[in-house]
C-alpha positions as semicolon CSV with decimal commas, in nm:
position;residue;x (nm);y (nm);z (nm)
1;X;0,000;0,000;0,000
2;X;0,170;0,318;-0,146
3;X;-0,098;0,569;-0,003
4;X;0,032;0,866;-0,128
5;X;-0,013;0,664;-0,497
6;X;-0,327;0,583;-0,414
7;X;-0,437;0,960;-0,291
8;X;-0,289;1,098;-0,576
9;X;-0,495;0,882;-0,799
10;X;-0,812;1,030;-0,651
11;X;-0,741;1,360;-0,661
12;X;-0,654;1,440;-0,256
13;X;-0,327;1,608;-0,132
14;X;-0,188;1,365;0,115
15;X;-0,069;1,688;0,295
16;X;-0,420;1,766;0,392
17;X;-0,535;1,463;0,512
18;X;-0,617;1,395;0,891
19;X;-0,787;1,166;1,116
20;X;-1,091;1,376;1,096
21;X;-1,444;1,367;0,985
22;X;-1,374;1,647;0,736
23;X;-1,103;1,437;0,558
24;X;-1,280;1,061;0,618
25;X;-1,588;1,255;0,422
26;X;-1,290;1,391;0,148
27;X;-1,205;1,073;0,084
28;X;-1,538;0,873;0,064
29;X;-1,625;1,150;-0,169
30;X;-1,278;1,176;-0,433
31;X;-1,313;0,838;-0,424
32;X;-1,638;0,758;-0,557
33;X;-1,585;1,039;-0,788
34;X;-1,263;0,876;-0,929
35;X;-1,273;0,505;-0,912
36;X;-1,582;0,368;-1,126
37;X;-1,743;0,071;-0,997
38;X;-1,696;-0,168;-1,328
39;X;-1,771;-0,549;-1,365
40;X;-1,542;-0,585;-1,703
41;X;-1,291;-0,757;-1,517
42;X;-1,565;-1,051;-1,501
43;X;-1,775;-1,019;-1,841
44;X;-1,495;-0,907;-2,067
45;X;-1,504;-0,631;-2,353
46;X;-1,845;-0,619;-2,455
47;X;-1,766;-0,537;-2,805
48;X;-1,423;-0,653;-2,831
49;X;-1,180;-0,944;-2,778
50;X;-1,041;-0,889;-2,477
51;X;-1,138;-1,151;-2,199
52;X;-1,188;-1,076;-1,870
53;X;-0,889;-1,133;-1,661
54;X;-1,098;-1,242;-1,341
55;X;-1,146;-1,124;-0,962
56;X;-0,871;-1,184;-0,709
57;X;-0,880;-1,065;-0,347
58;X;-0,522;-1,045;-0,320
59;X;-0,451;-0,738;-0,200
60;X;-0,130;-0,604;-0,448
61;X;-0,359;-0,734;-0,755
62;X;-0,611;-0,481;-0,628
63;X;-0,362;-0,244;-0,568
64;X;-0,216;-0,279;-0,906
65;X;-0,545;-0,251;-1,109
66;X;-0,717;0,037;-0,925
67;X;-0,443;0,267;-0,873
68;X;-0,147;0,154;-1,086
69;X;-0,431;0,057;-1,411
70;X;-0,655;0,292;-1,296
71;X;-0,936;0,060;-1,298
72;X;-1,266;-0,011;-1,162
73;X;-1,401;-0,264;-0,970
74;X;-1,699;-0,420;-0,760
75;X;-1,791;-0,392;-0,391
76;X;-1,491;-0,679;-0,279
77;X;-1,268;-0,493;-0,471
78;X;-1,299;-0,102;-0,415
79;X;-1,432;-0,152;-0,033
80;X;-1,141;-0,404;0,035
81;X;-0,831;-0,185;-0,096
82;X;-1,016;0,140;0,050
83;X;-0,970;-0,021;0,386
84;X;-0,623;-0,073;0,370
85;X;-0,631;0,301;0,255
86;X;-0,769;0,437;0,576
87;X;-0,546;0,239;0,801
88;X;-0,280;0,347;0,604
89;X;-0,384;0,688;0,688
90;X;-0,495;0,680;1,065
91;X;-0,865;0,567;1,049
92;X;-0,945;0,281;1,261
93;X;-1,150;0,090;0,979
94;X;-1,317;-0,243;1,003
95;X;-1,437;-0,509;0,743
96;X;-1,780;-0,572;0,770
97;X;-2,022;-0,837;0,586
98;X;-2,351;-0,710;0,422
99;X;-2,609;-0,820;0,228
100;X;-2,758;-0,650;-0,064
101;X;-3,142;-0,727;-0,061
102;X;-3,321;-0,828;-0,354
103;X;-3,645;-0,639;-0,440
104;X;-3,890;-0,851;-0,271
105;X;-3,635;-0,781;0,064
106;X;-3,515;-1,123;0,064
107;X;-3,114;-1,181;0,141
108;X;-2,974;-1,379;-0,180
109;X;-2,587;-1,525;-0,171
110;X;-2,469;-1,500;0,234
111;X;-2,223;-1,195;0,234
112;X;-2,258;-1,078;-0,111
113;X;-2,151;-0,682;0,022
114;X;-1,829;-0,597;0,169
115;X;-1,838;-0,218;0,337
116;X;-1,662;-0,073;0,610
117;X;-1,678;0,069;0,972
118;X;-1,487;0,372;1,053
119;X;-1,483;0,528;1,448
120;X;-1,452;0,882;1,477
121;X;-1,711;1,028;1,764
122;X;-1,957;0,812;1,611
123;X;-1,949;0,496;1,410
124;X;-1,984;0,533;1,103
125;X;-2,046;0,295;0,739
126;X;-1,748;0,417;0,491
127;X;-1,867;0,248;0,172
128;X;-1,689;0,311;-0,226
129;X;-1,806;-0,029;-0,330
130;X;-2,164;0,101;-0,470
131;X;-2,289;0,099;-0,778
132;X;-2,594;0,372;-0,862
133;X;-2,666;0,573;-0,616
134;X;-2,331;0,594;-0,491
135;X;-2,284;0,661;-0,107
136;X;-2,061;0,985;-0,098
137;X;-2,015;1,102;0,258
138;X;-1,985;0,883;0,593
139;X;-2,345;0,763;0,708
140;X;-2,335;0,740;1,043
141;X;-2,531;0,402;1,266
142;X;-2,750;0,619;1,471
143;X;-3,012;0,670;1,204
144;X;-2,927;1,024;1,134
145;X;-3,032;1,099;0,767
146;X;-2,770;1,262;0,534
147;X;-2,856;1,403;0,258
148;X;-2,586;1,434;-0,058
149;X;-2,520;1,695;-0,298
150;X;-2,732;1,480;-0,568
151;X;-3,057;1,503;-0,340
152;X;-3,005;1,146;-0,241
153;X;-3,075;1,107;0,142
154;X;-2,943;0,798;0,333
155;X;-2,991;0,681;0,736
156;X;-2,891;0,346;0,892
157;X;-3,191;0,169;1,132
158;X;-3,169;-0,085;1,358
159;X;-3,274;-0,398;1,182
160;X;-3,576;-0,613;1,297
161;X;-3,368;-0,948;1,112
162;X;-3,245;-1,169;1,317
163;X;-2,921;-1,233;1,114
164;X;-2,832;-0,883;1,081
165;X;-2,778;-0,552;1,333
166;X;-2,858;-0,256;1,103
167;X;-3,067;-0,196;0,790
168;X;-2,898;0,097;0,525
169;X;-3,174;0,250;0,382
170;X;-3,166;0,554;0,061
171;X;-3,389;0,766;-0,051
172;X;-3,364;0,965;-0,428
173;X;-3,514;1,293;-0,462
174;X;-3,859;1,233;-0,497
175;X;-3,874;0,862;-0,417
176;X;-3,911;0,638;-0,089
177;X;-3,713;0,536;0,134
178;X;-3,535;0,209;0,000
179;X;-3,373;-0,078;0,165
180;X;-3,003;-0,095;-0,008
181;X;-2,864;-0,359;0,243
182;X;-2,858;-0,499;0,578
183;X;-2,527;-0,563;0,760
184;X;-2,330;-0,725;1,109
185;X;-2,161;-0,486;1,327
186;X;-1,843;-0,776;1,345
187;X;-1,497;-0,705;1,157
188;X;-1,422;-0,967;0,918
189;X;-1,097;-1,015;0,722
190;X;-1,095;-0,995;0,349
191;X;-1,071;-1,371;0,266
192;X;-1,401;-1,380;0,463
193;X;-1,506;-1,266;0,136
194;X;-1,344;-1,513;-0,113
195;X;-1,612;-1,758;-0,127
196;X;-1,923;-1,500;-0,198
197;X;-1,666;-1,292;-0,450
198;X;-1,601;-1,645;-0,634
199;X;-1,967;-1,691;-0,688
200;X;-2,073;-1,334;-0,786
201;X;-1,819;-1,347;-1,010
202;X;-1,803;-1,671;-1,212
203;X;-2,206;-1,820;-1,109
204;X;-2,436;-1,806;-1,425
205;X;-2,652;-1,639;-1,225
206;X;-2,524;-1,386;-1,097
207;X;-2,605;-1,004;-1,132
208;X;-2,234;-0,938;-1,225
209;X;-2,182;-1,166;-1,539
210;X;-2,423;-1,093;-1,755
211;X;-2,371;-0,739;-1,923
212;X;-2,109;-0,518;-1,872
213;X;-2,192;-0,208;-1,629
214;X;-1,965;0,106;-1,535
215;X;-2,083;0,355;-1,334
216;X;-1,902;0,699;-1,146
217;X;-1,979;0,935;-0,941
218;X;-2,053;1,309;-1,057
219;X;-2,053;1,604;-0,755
220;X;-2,436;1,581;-0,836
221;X;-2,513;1,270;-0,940
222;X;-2,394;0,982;-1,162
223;X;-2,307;0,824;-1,517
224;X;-2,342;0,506;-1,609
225;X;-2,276;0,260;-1,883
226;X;-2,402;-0,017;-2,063
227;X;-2,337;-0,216;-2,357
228;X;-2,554;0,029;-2,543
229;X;-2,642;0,342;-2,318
230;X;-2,490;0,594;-2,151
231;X;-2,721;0,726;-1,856
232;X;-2,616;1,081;-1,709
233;X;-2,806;1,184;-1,352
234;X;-2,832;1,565;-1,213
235;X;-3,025;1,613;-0,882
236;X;-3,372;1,490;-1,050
237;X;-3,298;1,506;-1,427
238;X;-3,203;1,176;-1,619
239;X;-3,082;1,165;-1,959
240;X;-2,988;0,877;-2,166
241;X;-2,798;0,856;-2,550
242;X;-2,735;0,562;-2,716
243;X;-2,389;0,454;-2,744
244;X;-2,287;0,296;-3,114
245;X;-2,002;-0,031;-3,071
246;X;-1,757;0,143;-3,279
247;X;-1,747;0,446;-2,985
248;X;-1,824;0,225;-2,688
249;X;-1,448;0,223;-2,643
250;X;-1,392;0,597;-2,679
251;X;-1,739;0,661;-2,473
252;X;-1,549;0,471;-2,177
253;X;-1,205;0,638;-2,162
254;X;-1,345;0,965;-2,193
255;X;-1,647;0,941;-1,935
256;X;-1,479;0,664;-1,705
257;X;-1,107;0,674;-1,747
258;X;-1,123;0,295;-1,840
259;X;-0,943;0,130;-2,103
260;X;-0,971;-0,245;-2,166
261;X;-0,888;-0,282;-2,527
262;X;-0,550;-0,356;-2,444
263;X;-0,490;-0,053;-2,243
């Protein structure tokens, strides 16, 4: 871990950073802004040749592909590098299991989340591993509800499962409150997290290996990509263009920063 390589790939000064609320929220926030959360890594080029090279928890591959690539990743990847990260810095972070509920609220593969715990005067949920919304700022476990710069607001509950402590709820401007994921309150190391990142990665199944999604955060909102779209989010406004295979290349370099056609 080489964190003033890593700080300097998302954009922070590693002169002003402290073991502070101010910079843990700095940090959450350059972050999500920086590193895209990508699957390609599993699914491949989507219009191309190039294969995808896999998931590995090991943490110098991770190292190696989000800060010396500057790639993407999924929830195992970005939230299990950005822990090392804040250690490296000062924070006392823990690994903790979630679980991402389906629709119907209903827990699918055990441990399919990995976020993290940070104590300052409160605890708080540090999370980069998100796809759309994207958690930007700290969200602390008392239920207080933050609101973002995109209109997005977000609160932790207690959770009424027996299996898990706290329920993370969002809400988008205009919408509901949501459930996004339920979690334990009990650090965990990364290879915890081998078995469920095998299977979300390679299983038929899974959300992750069918098509090819990249997503980043904007200060007020998002963009996102699929094999044919590129969706762009303000506050409330959503606009969409359709993204020809001869530019899908071009479209992801210059919105993402991602190259996988042999870059």
């Amino acid at each position: 871990m080489d964190a003033c390589h890593y700080l300097d790939r998302i954009g922070v000064d590693p002169d002003g950073v402290a073991v502070d609320h101010e910079s843990l929220g700095r940090l959450q926030r350059a972050h999500v802004e920086a590193v895209p959360f990508e699957n390609l890594s599993i699914v491949g080029d989507p219009v191309g040749a190039e294969r995808g090279d896999g998931v590995t928890l090991d943490p110098d591959a991770l190292y190696e592909k989000v800060v010396a690539r500057e790639r993407g990743g999924y929830c195992f990847e970005l939230n299990g590098l950005f822990h090392g990260l804040l250690r490296a810095v000062g924070f006392r972070a823990e690994r903790v299991a979630a679980c991402v509920l389906d629709e119907d609220g209903s827990v699918g593969t055990p441990a399919n989340h990995h976020t993290n715990l940070v104590d300052l005067d409160r605890r708080y949920i540090v999370d980069v591993g998100l796809a759309v919304p994207p958690l930007r700022r700290p969200l602390p476990l008392d239920g207080e509800v933050r609101t973002d710069a995109a209109g997005t607001g977000w609160r932790v509950v207690e959770s009424e499962r027996p299996d898990a402590d706290y329920l993370t709820q969002c809400r988008e401007p205009g919408g509901e409150w949501t459930d996004r994921y339920v979690l334990r309150d009990r650090p965990r190391e990364l290879s915890y997290f081998r078995a469920s990142c095998d299977y979300l990665s390679t299983a038929p199944e899974s959300p992750f290996t069918g098509d090819p999604v990249v997503t980043v955060a904007t200060p007020d909102g998002y963009k996102k990509l699929g094999r044919e779209t590129l969706t762009t989010t303000s506050g409330a406004e959503t606009s969409e263009r359709e993204v020809a295979e001869d530019e899908w290349h071009d479209v992801l370099e210059a919105e993402f920063g991602v190259r996988v056609d042999g870059g």
